[in-house]
C-alpha positions as CSV (number, residue, x, y, z in Angstrom):
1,X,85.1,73.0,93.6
2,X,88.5,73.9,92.3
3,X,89.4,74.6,89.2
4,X,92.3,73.4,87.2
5,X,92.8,74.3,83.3
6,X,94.8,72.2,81.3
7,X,98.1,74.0,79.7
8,X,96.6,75.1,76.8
9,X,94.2,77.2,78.8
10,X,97.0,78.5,80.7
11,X,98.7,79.6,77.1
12,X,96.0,81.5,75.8
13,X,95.5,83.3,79.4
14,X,99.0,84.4,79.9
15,X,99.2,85.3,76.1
16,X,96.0,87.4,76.6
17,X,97.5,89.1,79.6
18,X,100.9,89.6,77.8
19,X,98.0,90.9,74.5
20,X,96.6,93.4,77.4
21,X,99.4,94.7,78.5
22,X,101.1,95.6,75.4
23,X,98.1,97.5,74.2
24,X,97.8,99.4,77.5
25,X,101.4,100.6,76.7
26,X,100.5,101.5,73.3
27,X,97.4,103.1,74.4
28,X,98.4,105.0,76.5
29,X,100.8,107.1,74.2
30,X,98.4,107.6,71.7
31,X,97.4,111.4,71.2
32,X,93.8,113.2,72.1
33,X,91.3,112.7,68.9
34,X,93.4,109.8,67.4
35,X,91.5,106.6,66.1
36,X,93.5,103.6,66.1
37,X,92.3,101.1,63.8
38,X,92.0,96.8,65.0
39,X,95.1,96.0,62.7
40,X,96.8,98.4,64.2
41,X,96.2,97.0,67.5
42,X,96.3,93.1,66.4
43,X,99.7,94.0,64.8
44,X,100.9,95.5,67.9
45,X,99.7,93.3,70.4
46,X,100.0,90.2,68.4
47,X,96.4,89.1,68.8
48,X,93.4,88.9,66.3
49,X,91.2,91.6,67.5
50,X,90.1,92.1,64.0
51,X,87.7,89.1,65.2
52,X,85.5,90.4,67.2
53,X,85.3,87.7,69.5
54,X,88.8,87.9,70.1
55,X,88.9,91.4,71.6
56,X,88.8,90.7,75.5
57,X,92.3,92.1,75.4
58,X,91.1,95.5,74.0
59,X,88.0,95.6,76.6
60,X,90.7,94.9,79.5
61,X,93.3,97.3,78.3
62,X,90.6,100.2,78.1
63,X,89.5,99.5,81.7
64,X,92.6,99.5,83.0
65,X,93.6,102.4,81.5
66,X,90.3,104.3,82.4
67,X,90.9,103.3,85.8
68,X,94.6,104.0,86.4
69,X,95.2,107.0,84.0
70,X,91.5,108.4,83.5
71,X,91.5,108.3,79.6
72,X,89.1,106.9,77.7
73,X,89.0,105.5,74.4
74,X,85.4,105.2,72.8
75,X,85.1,102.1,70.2
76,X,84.9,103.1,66.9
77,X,82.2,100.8,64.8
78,X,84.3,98.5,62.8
79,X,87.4,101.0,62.4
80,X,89.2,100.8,66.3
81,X,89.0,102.8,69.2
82,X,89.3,106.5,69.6
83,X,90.9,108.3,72.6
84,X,88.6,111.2,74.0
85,X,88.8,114.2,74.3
86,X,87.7,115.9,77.8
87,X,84.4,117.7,75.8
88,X,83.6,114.2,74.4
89,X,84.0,112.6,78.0
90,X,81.5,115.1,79.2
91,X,79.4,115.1,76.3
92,X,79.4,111.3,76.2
93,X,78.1,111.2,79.4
């Protein structure tokens, strides 16, 4: 079965994506031990992650960023996210 979405699926997808990639680049010039809060990121990316069901781009830019550049950012209840130290990695688990 093939699926086709309708435009405005196709909208919200490539404005996710375009969401995701602008927070990868902002992530990844943030320094060790900084917490960046949600309006931070919504503002910058241009999404609503202060809803917390709108924060697939967030989840998406921390994997790829964990996977191409090896840092990691550890959510932050409520606040943002926080980028990791190496003794927090390890300690983390």
């Amino acid at each position: 079965m093939v699926r086709v979405e309708t435009d405005e699926q196709k909208r919200t997808r490539e404005a996710r994506e375009a969401a995701t990639r602008l927070l990868v680049t902002y992530l990844r010039s943030a320094a060790v031990g900084e917490i960046i809060p949600y309006a931070v990121l919504a503002q910058r990316s241009g999404w609503p992650l202060l809803d917390p069901k709108e924060r697939t781009p967030i989840h998406r830019a921390r994997s790829i960023i964990l996977r191409e550049d090896r840092i990691r950012y550890a959510c932050v209840t409520g606040v943002g996210v926080k980028r990791m130290a190496d003794v927090e990695v390890v300690a983390d688990g």
